[in-house]
Structures are given as C-alpha cells and as structure tokens.
KENU-883966 format. One record per residue (C-alpha): x, y, z; residue number from 1; residue in three letters. Coordinates in Angstrom, 2 decimals. Layout:
N
X,Y,Z,NUM,ala
...
This chain:
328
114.11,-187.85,114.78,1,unk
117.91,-187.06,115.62,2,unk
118.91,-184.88,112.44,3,unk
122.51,-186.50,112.33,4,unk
120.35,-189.87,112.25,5,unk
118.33,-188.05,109.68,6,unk
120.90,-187.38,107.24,7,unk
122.91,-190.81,107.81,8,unk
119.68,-192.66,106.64,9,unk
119.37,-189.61,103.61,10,unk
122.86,-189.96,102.74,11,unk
123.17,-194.26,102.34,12,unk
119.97,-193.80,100.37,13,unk
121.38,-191.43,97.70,14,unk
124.66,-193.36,97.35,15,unk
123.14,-197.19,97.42,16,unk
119.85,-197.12,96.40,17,unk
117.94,-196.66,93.20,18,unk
116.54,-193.88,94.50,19,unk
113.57,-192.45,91.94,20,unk
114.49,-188.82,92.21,21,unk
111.54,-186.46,92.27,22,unk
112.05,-182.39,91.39,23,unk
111.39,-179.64,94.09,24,unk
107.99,-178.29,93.90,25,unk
106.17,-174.81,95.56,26,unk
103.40,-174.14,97.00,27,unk
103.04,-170.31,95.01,28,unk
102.70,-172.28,91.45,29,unk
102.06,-168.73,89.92,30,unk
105.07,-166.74,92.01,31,unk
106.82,-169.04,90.12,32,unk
105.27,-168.85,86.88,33,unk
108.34,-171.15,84.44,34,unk
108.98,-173.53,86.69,35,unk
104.64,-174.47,87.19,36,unk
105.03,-173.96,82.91,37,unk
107.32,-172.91,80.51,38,unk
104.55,-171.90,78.71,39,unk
104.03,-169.12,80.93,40,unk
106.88,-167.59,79.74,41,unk
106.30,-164.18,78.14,42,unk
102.26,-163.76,79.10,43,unk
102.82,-161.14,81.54,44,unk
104.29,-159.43,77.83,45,unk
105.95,-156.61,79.33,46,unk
109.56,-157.74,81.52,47,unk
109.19,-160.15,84.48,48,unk
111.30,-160.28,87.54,49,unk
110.50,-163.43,89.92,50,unk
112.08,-164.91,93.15,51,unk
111.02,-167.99,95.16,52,unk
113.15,-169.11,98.79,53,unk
111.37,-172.21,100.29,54,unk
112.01,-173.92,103.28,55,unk
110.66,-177.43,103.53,56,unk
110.59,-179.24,107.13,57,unk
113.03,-176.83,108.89,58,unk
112.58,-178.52,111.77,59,unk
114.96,-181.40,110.00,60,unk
116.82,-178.78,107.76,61,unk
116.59,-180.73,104.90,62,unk
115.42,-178.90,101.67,63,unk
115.77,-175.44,100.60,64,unk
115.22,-174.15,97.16,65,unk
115.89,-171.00,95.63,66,unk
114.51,-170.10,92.04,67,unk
115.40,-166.92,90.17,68,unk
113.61,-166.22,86.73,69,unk
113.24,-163.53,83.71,70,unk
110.39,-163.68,81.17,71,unk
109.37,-160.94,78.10,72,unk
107.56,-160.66,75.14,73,unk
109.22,-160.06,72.24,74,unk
107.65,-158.71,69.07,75,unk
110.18,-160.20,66.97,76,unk
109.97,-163.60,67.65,77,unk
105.86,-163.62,68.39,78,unk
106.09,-165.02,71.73,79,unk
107.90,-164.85,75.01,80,unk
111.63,-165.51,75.94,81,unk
112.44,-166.87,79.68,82,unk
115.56,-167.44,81.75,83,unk
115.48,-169.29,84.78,84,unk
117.99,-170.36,87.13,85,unk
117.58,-172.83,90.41,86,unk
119.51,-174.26,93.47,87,unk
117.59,-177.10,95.41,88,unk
119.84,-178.02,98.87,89,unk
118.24,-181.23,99.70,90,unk
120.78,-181.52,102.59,91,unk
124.18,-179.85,103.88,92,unk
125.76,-182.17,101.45,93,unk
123.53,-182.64,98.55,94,unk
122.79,-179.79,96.04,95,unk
121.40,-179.32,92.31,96,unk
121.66,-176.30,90.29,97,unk
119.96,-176.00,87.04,98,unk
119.84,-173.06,84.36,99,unk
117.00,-173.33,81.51,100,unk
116.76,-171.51,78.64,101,unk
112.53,-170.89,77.30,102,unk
110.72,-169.87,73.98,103,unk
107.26,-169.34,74.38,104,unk
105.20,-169.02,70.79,105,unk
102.28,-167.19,70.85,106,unk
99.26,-167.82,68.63,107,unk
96.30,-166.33,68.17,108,unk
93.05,-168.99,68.00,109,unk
90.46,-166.51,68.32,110,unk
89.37,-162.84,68.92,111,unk
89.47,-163.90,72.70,112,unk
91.42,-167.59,72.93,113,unk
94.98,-167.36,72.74,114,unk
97.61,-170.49,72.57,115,unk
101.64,-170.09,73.70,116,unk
103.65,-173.42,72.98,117,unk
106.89,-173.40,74.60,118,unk
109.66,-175.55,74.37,119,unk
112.57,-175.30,77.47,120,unk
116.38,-176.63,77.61,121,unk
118.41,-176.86,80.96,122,unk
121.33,-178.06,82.36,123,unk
121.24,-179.58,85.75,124,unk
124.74,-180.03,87.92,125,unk
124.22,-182.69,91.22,126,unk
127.01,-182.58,93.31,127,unk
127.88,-184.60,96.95,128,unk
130.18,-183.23,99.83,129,unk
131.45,-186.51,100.88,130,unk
133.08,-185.02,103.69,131,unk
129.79,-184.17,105.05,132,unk
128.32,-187.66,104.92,133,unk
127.52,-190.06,108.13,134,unk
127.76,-194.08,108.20,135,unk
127.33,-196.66,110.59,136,unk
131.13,-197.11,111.31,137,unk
131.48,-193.69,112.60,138,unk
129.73,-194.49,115.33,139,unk
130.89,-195.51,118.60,140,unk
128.00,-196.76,120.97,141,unk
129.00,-194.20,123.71,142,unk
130.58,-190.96,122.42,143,unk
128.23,-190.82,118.65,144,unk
130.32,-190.07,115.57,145,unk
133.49,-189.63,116.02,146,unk
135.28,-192.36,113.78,147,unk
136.37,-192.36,110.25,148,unk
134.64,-193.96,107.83,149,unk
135.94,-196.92,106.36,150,unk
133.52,-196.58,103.15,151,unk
134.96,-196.48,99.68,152,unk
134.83,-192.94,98.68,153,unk
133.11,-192.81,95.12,154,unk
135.72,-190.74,92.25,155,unk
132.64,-188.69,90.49,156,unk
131.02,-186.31,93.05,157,unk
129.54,-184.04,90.44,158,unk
127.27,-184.94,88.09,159,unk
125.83,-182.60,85.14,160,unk
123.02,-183.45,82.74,161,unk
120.87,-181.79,79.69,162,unk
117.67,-181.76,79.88,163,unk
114.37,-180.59,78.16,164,unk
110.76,-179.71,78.74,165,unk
107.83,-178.30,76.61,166,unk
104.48,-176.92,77.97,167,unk
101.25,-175.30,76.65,168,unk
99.32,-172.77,77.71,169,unk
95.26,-171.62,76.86,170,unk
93.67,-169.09,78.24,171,unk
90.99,-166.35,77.14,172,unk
89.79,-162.92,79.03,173,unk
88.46,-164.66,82.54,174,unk
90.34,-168.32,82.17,175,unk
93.52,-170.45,81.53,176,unk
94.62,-173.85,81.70,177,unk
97.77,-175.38,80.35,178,unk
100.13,-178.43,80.56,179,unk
103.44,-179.06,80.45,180,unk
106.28,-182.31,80.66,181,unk
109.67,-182.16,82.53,182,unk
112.25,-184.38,82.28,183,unk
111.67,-185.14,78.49,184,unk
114.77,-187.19,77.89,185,unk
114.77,-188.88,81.39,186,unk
118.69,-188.08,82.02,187,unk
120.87,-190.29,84.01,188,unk
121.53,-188.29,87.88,189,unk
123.02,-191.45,89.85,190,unk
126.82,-190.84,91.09,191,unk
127.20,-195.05,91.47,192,unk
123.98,-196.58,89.61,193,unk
122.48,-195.33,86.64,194,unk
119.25,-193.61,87.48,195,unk
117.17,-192.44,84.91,196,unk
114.93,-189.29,86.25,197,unk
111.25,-189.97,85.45,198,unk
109.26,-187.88,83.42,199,unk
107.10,-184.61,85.33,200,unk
103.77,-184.19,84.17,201,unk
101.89,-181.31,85.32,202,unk
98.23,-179.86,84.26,203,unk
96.71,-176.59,86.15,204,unk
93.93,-174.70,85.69,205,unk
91.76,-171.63,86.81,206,unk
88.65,-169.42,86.54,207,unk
88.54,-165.29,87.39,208,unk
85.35,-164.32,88.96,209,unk
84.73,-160.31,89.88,210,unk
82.32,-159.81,92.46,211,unk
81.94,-156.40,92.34,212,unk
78.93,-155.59,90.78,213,unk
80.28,-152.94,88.58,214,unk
83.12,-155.02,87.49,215,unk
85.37,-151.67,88.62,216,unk
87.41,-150.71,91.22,217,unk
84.89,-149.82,94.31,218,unk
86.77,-146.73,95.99,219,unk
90.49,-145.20,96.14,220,unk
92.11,-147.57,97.58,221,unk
90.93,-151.25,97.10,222,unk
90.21,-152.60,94.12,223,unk
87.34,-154.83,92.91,224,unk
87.29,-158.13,94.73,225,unk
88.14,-161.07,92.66,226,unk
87.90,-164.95,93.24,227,unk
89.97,-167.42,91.60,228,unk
89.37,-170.78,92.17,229,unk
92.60,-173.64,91.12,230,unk
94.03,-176.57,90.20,231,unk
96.99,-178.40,89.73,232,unk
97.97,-182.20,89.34,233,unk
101.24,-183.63,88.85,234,unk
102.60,-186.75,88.28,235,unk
105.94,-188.22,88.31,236,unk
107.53,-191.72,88.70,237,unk
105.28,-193.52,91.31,238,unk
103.76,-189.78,92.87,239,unk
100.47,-188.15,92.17,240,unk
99.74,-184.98,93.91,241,unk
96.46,-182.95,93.36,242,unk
96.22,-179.43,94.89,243,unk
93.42,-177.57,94.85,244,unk
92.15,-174.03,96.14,245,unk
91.58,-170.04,95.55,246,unk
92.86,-166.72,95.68,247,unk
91.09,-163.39,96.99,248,unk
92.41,-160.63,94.94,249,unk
91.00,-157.46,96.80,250,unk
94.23,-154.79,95.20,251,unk
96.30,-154.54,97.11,252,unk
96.04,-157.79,99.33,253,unk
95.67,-161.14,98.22,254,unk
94.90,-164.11,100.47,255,unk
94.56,-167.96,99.62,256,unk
94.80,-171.26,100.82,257,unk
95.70,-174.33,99.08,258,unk
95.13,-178.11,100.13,259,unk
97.72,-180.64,98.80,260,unk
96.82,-184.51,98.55,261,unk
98.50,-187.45,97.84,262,unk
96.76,-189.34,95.25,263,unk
99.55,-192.26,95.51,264,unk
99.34,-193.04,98.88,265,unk
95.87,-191.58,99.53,266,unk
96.19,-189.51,102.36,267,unk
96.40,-185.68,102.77,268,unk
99.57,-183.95,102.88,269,unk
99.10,-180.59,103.63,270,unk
96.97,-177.15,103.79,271,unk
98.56,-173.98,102.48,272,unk
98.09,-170.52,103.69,273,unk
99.14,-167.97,101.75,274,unk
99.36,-163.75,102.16,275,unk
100.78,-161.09,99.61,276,unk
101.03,-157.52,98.76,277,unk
101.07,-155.76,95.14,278,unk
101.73,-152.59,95.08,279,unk
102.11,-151.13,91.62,280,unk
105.16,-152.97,89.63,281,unk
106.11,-155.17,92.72,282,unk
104.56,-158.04,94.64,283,unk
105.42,-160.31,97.51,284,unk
104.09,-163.42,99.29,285,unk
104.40,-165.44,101.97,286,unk
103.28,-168.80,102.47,287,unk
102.98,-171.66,105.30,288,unk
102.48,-175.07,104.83,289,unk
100.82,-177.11,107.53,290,unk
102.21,-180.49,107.49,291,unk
98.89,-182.97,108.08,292,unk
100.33,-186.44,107.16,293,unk
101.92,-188.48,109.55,294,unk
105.02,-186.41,109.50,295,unk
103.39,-183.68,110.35,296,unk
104.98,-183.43,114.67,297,unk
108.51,-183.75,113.45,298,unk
108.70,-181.54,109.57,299,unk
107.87,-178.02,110.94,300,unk
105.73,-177.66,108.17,301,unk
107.08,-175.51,105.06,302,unk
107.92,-171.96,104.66,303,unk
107.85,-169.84,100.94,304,unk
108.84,-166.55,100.57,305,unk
108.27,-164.87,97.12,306,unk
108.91,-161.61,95.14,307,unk
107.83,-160.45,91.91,308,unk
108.80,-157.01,89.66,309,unk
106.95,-155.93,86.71,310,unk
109.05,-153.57,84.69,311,unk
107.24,-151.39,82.25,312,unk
106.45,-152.36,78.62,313,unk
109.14,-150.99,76.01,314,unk
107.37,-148.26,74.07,315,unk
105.91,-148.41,70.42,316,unk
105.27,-152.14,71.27,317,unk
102.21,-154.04,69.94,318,unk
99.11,-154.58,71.96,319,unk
99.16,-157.91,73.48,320,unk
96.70,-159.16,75.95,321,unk
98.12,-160.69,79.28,322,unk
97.41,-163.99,80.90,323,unk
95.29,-162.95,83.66,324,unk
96.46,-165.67,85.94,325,unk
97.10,-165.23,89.77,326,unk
99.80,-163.49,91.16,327,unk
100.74,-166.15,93.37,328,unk
C-alpha cells in the first residue's frame, strides 16, 4: 500500500470516526517493567533505569514509541516509587505523550510470598498536525496531491487528559504473577466526537527453572542456565491478545521467543525473537517481530530496542528480596 494512501485513510479515520483507541504495547513486557504493571514498580528495590524505542511496521512508518522510566524502593514509604514518561507517534501527524506518577506498597504474606499493590496517575496530551493531513480533494487524478483542502479545519488540535491505573503483583523465590487495569476512568481522547478510551486489562505470569544441577554458576564466565517460561493476556475494548513463550538466561546472554495471538479475531499475529546482554549493572535487548497475519508482506514486521541500568542499593538499607522476574 502507497504510504500517502496509507495515512489519508489513517488520518479521515481519527478525525470522523469513533475510532476505539487502543494503547501501544511491546513485545519486551519485562524491559519495560511499569508500563506491563505498575506494580512492578520498586521490586528490583535498589534504583532502576529503563528505555524502550519500538518500531512497528516500518515498512508503512506508522508507529513508533519511546518509553523512559525510574523505579526504587524506598524504606520510608514500604514499597516502591516509579516515574515513567512516554511518546507514541502513531503517524507524522499524530502523537501522545503521557507522564505517570507510581506507588508501589509492599507487603509481606509470608516468609517466602510477597504482595506490592500499586496505584498509578498520568496525564496523557494527543495532539494533530493538521498541516500534515491528506483528503480526497487534494487529489488531482494525474499529478497526486497537490490541491488544498477544502475541509473544515477543527479549532482544538491538542487534547490532554488524567488518567489512572492500579496493578498487583505476587510473587515468591522461583515465581510471580500479577494484574493490573489501565484506563480506570475511561477519559474522553476524541478532537470532534467524544471518545471514551476503554479500559486495559492485563494479567502475566511466570515460573524460574535452574537447570544446572548445582543450582550455581557452572564456570567463570557463564552462569547457571535458567528457563523461564510466560504469559501475558490483555484485553481492551473489542481486542484480546494472548502471548506466550520463554527466556534462556545463560549470564550473560539471554535469548527468547514469544508468539502473539489474536484471541478476537482468531488468527496469529506474530512470533517474537528476542536477544540481550547483561553485563553487571546494565542490560540491553533487541527484538524482531515477524508479522504472520495477513499483513504480514506489507508491515515489515516490528523492531524493539531496549536498555536497562541497575544502580547500586543506597547503603544501611533494609534487606528486601527482589522480584526475580525476566530481564526482558
């Protein structure tokens, strides 16, 4: 598909139809850790540095996201404190930006079973180039677009919203699994309708099996091999999505793949491949999406970069066990 014809048909649905907006998702849930949960925020207890860049269907340059976040434990407050900040460029025209502020509480259940119950506030900012936009009149049948549009230009181009979410996370010495809600209030984001965002519902879980035999590392260099087996549904609006897969932690590489399915329309969407690299405090990750729906010839697939710093613990602090969920 022409991209200019790509982005006129894009650009009359956003303005003219009640279009049931769906938020950005990534294919390294745990690279990501407050966006997949706020709950998440503060289990890695000592400071927590994370990036995400993903390019979906760059073959059609439609959607980039970037995601910047901060997470800590704090003694004080008995849980974890998170900062978060996104811009999702769903076009050349059409942008969101959203800051979110987390608390993360932290109880203890057990010896070994540990709860955090988080609550998250945002605020969101959608805004339209209008200059940028394509429509039928600016076409002439010979030469493409090179008219004026005779379309009524709209007088709010920039739309900003509150917003809230709340998670939960469980998880003992080998094991986790949490949930969490986006979207709690179901804000308006339409510039000419009023569009009410439905709510994000998201559950993930996941298992940590060593199989080294020793349980230690098993020389110098590599450490002991580790399997962890995942999964994560979602559910928003009229969309289902299951993804399911594992991780091969062998210190310092880890390697999974991922397969995403549409539940809704019942058909596969795509298998993930995924490589990083930790190296003491610092970790990154790359990850390719192989487009198998029907789209799959003209999206180019989906590329995610990610990387991760883990700053040490402040000293005289409390001994709090970490999440051991994946790095990625």
């Amino acid at each position: 598909m022409n991209k200019k014809v790509f982005f006129l048909i894009v650009g009359l649905i956003i303005l003219y139809l009640d279009v049931k907006a769906q938020d950005p998702h990534f294919s390294q849930f745990y690279a990501n850790p407050l966006y997949t949960n706020p709950a998440l925020a503060g289990t890695a207890v000592c400071p927590r540095f994370s990036l995400s860049y993903r390019d979906q269907w760059p073959a059609l340059g439609a959607f980039k996201t970037f995601s910047a976040s901060y997470d800590q434990y704090f003694d004080a407050l008995s849980g974890g404190i998170g900062v978060m900040v996104m811009s999702d460029a769903q076009s050349d025209y059409y942008r969101t930006n959203t800051a979110a502020l987390i608390y993360s509480l932290r109880l203890k259940l057990t010896r070994d079973i540990f709860l955090n119950l988080a609550a998250q506030a945002s605020v969101t900012n959608r805004s339209l180039d209008w200059d940028e936009l394509s429509f039928p009149d600016m076409i002439d049948p010979r030469y493409g677009f090179i008219y004026s549009t005779m379309a009524d230009r709209p007088d709010d181009l920039s739309h900003t919203y509150v917003d809230f979410a709340a998670g939960l996370v469980a998880y003992g010495e080998n094991w986790y699994v949490g949930a969490s809600v986006a979207n709690l209030t179901r804000p308006n984001d339409g510039f000419i309708s009023y569009n009410r965002i439905p709510m994000r519902f998201t559950a993930h879980g996941g298992v940590r099996l060593n199989l080294s035999r020793d349980k230690r590392r098993t020389n110098a260099f590599f450490g002991a091999p580790i399997i962890t087996p995942n999964v994560i549904y979602s559910y928003q609006g009229d969309f289902q999505m299951l993804n399911y897969g594992l991780y091969l932690d062998w210190s310092p590489f880890i390697v999974g793949t991922w397969f995403r399915q549409s539940i809704s329309f019942d058909n596969a969407d795509a298998l993930v491949l995924l490589f990083g690299l930790q190296y003491e405090n610092m970790k990154i990750g790359y990850s390719y999406d192989i487009t198998v729906s029907e789209l799959s010839n003209a999206s180019g697939g989906a590329h995610e970069i990610t990387l991760g710093v883990q700053l040490p613990c402040p000293e005289k602090r409390k001994k709090i066990k970490p999440i051991k969920c994946p790095s990625f």
